[in-house]
C-alpha positions in Angstrom: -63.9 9.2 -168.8 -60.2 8.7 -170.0 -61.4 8.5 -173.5 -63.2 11.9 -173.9 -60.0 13.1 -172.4 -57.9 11.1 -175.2 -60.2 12.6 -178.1 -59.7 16.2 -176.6 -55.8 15.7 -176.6 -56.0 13.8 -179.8 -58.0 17.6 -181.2 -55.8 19.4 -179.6 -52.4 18.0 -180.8 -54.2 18.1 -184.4 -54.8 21.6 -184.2 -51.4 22.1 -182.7 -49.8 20.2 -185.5 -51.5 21.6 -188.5 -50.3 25.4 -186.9 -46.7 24.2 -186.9 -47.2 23.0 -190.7 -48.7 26.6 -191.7 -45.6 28.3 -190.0 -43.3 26.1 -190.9 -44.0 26.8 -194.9 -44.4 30.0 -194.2 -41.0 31.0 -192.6 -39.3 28.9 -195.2 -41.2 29.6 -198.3 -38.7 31.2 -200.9 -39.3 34.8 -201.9 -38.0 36.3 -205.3 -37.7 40.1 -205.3 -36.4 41.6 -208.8 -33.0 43.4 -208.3 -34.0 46.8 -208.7 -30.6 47.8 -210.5 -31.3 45.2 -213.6 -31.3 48.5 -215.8 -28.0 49.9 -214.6 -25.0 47.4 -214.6 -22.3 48.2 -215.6 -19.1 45.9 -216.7 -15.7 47.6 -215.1 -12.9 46.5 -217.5 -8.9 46.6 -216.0 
């Protein structure tokens, strides 16, 4: 009886464990956005 109860914990903390992994990369996964004011920079000169 313990081990069907091992197995299901075992699933479970897999599950649980590849959810973290999918969160994880997606909170820290690095997003570029292109500066919208490329075109207009402008040097100031003293």
């Amino acid at each position: 009886m313990a081990v069907t109860r091992l197995k299901r914990k075992d699933r479970r903390n897999k599950t649980s464990s590849v959810l973290r992994k999918q969160r994880i990369k997606l909170n820290t996964k690095l997003v570029s956005i292109k500066s919208p004011n490329v075109e207009r920079t402008v040097i100031l000169e003293d």
